[in-house]
Structure formats: C-alpha cells, structure tokens
N, C-alpha and C positions, 0 to 999 in steps of 0.2 A: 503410283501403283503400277501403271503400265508399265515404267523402267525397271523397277525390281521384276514383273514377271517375268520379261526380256531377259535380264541376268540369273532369272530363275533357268530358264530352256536354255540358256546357253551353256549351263555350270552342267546342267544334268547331261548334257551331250555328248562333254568333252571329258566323262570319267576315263575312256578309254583313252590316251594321247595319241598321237600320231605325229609322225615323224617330217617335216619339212625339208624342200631340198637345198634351201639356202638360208643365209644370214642377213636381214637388212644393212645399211651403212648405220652410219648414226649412234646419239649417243642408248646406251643397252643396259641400261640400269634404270630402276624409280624402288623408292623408299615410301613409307608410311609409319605414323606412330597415331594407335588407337589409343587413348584415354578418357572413359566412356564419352569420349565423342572425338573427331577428326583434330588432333592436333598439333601434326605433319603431314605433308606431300608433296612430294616432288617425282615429276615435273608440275603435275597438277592431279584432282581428278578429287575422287569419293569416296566413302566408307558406308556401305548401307546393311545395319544389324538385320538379321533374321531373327533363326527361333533362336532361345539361350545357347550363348556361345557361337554362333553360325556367324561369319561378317562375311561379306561380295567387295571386296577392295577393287576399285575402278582405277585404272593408271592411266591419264589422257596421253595419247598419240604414242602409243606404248609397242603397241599390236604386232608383234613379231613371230614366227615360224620356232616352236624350242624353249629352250630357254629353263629357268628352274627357280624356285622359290625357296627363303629361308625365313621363318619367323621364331620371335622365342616373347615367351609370353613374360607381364609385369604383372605381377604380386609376392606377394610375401606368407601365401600357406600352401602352395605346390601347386595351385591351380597351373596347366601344362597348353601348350596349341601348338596344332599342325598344319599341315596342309592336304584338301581335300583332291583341287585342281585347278586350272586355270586355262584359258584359251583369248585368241585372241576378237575381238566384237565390234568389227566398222576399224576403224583406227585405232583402237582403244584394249588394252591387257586386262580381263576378267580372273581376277585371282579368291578364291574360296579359302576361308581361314575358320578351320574348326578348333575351339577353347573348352575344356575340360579341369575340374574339380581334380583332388590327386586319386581320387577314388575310380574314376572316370566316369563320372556323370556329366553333360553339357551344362558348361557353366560361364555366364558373361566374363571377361578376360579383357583385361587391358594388353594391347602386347606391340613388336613392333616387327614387318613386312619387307623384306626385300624384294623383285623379281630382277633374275641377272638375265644376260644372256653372252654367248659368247664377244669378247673384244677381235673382233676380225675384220682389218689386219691386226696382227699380235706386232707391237715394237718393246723392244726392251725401255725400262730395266726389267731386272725378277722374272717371275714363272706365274702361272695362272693355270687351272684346267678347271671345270664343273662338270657335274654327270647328271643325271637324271635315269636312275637304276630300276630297272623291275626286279620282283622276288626270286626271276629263275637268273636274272645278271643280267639280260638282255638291257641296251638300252635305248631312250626317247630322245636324248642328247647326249653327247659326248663331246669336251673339250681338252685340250693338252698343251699348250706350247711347247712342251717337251715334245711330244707325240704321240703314241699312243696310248691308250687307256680301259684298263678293261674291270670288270665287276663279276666276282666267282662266288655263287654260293660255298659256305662252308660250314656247313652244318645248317641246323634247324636257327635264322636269325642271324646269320653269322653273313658276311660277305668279306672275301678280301679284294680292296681294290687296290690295283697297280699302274700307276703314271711312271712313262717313261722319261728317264733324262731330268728331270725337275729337283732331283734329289741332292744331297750334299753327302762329307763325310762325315756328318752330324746331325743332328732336326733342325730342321728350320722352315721358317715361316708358320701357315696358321692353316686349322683345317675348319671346316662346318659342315652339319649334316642336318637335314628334318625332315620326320616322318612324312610321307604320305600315303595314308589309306581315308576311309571314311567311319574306321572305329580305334578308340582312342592308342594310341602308339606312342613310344618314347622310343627315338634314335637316339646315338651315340659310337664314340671312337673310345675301341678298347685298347688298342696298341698303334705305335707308328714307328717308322725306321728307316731311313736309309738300306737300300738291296743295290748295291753296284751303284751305278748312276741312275737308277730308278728310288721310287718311293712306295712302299708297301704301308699300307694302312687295314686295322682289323676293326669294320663298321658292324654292330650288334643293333637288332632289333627286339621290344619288349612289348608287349600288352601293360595297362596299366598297372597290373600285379606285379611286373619283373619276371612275365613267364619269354623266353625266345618265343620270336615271332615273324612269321615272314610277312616282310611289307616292300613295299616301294617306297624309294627314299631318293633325296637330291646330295648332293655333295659338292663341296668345294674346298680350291687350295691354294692360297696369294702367297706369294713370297716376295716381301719388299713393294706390294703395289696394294691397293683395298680390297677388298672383296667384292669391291663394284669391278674391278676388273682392270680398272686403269690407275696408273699413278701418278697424276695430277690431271687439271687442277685440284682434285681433293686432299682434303687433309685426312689423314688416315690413320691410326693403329692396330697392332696387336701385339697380344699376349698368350702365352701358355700356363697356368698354375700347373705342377706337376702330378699325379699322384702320390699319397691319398690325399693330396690338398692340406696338410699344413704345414705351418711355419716353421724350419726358414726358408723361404721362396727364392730358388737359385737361378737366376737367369744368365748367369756366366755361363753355362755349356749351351753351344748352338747357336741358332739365331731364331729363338719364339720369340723374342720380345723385342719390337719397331716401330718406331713415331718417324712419319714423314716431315715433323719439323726437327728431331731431336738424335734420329738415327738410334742407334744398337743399345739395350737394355735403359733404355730413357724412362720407361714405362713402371710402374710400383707398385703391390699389393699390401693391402697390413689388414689385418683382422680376419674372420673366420667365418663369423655366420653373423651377418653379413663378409665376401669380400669387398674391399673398397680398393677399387681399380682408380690409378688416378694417370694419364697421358697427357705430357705438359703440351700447351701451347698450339693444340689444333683441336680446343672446340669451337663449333658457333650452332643455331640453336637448327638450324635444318641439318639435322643427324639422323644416323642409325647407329644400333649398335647387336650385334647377335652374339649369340651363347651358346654351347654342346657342350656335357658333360665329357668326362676323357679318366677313363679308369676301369678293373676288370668286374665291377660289379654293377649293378642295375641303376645305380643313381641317376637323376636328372635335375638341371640346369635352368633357373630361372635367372631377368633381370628382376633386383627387388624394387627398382625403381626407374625415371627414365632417367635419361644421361643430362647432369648439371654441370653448370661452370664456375671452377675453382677461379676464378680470374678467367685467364685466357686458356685455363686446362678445364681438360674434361673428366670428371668424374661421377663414376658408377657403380651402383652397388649391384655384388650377383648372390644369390642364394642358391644352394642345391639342398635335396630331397632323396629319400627313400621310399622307394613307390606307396604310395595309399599313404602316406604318414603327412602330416601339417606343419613338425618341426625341423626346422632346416638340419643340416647336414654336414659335413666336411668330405669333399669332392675333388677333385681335379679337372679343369673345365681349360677350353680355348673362348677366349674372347676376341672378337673384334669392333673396328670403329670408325666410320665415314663420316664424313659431314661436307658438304657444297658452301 
C-alpha cells in the first residue's frame, strides 16, 4: 500500500513535465505487455492496477530526464489507452497508462507500453527523431537525427510536424503517435510526405466522439532501425497499410515496409477486420508491438491481440474502429515490432 501511495504523489506531480538539460548514456528503451496481469517487461519492474482502466507501469533503472511514451491497447471491441504521464522515482521510470471503453468510460484494458528516450550518440544506419508536443506546439522533448524539428498547431486538433533532413523522394520508414491528456483522446496521422529533404507529417487529435481536440501528444519516426531507437541487437519491424485500408496492399512504393532479418517489403498483410500482420523470422516472446491509425477520418487503432509466433515469425492481429462503435472497421494504420 505504501508503494502505490508513493507512485500515487509522484504521478500527480509530474502532470505538468519539465524539460531536462541532458540525456543519460545507457541503454533508453523498456517495454511492457499487460494481459490482465504482468506478462512482459524489460529491463525488469511492475504493473500496479488502480481504479478501472488506471495502471502505474514501474520500469527498473529506467529513470531518465525526457523521454516519451507509446502504448496501443489489446481487444477486440474498441476499448482505447493513452497516456496520462510519467517521471522518473529513485532510479526507476513511473509511467501512467489510462484505458478506455469506445464510448470513453474508464475501462480495464489489456494493452502494451513503450518509454523511449533519445539514442544519444546517434550512429547510423537510418533516421530516428521523437517529440513530446504540447497543444500550443511547444515542446517537453525534441529529437532528430536529421535536426531539427518542430510541432505547429494547425487548426483546432490539427499539428503539422516537420523533421528536418530524414525524409526521402518517397515515404519511408514508420511513424507513431499517442495521446496524452487525462480525458479520453484518440491521436493519429492524417497525411505524410516528403517536403525537400525534410519530412512533413499532418497529426490530428479527437475526443472520444471524433470531435478535434487539442491535446498533448508524443510522436515518433524509425527509418530502417526500431522504434526503440536502435538497430541492433534487436530484431525489428515495420509496416504501412495504406489508406482506406483495403486490399490489394501495395508495398512496392517507398520504403514502409522492413524486417531487420528480411529487409525491404519482407513483411505481409491479408484480411480486413482483423489485419493479420505477419514479419518473417524476428519474433521471440519479449516483444512489443504499437499501432496509430493513418487516414483523413477519425478512426482508431487497436492490437486485437498480442504478438504470436508463426515458427520463427511473428504474427499480429490489428483491429480499427469508428469512435463510440464496437464493430471493427477498415483503416489505414502504421505498425511496428521489437523484440530483445
């Protein structure tokens, strides 16, 4: 009881973030997968339920300056999670992970937790950048290997963000976004493109209804390396589904689609609602895998399940929704997929 109070004052503290003047060394990544009880974590640490839907995710020796959170919830009737906030407590990363019904009532949620933080030094290969965005653009973190990077409101819910130098003559690589406020919010990417040798991305925020919304939100961009930030040792993928999400699924233009064992369009989609994502030959069972919707309307992005192994590939199914509704959808989503 004493430990949850502790991470109780400490969650409540840190709504406001603040901005750190350095990056620890070290490895800047930990994962989790909740299924109503702890059954991932790395490097180590804890998952402790509050009220319906509330979880305090604990990351041992985590504890760093920044940094930025992605989680995407597991079911299969639109129940949705975000993120509330996180800080860091003794040695240790305190991450708050709010779960919601499609309706948006707080509701228990199976789901699974990233917290990144930047890879500094940056070595090649590929590109990397994460943000951590307020409502007016300002930001709590900023990363880029390209260089810079900025967050513009544009409109009511709307932001465009632009990295510099990252971009191609084409799309490529993988984006993620997740809400963070303390009432229920669906993030998403509505557009993306090549601008020169920069990368333009158009990020839209919703209330449960699909009304624009302004929120605070985190964001990220791998190109050829995980979304943990590094590219190896992990074994890694991603994928694009286009919009509006159906068949036939073209991954000949660009470079969305990437296996660290298999290289350039390795990766396969087949079916609808569910999609069944299959990436050959880099699963093993301490994984993540996240999810954002990517299309001009309000849809969102569930895993329907966790990530299983075809043999030595990994496969996953994603579901999307139309807000308040329980039957899935047809969507255009980014996936990605780590595993140690």
């Amino acid at each position: 009881m004493r430990k949850l109070v502790t991470i109780l004052a400490l969650l409540v503290g840190m709504l406001v973030p603040a901005v750190a003047n350095a990056v620890p060394a070290g490895p800047g990544f930990a994962f989790a997968t909740w299924r109503g009880g702890l059954l991932v974590i790395y490097p180590g640490g804890s998952i402790t339920p509050g009220p319906p839907g509330q979880y305090d995710v604990l990351f041992k020796g985590m504890a760093g300056p920044r940094g930025i959170v992605h989680v995407t919830a597991i079911n299969r009737v639109g129940n949705f999670c975000q993120a509330e906030a996180w800080a860091p407590s003794g040695s240790d990363e305190l991450v708050r992970i709010l779960c919601y019904d499609t309706f948006g009532t707080p509701a228990p949620t199976d789901f699974e937790v990233t917290y990144l933080r930047a890879p500094v030094p940056f070595t090649p290969p590929g590109q990397y950048a994460l943000m951590d965005s307020n409502p007016s653009g300002s930001l709590n973190d900023g990363f880029n290997s390209g260089g810079g990077l900025t967050s513009t409101p544009s409109g009511t819910g709307y932001w465009t963000v632009l990295l510099a130098n990252v971009g191609a003559p084409f799309p490529a690589g993988n984006l993620q976004v997740t809400a963070v406020n303390k009432i229920p919010t669906h993030c998403k990417i509505v557009d993306w493109a090549p601008s020169g040798p920069n990368l333009k991305v158009l990020v839209r925020c919703t209330d449960a209804a699909g009304n624009p919304l302004p929120s605070r939100f985190t964001f990220s961009y791998h190109r050829q390396r995980s979304v943990f930030g590094v590219a190896a040792p992990v074994r890694f993928g991603y994928l694009t589904v286009w919009q509006p999400g159906i068949p036939p699924y073209n991954f000949t233009a660009g470079q969305t689609n990437f296996n660290s064992a298999a290289g350039f369009n390795a990766n396969g989609v087949s079916g609808v609602t569910p999609y069944q994502v299959k990436m050959p030959g880099i699963y093993t069972s301490t994984d993540d895998a996240q999810v954002v919707a990517y299309g001009q309307d309000a849809n969102y992005c569930t895993l329907a399940d966790i990530t299983r192994p075809s043999g030595a590939d990994m496969f996953g199914l994603v579901l999307c929704f139309k807000p308040m509704s329980t039957s899935p959808t047809t969507s255009g989503f980014f996936m990605t997929y780590g595993a140690i």
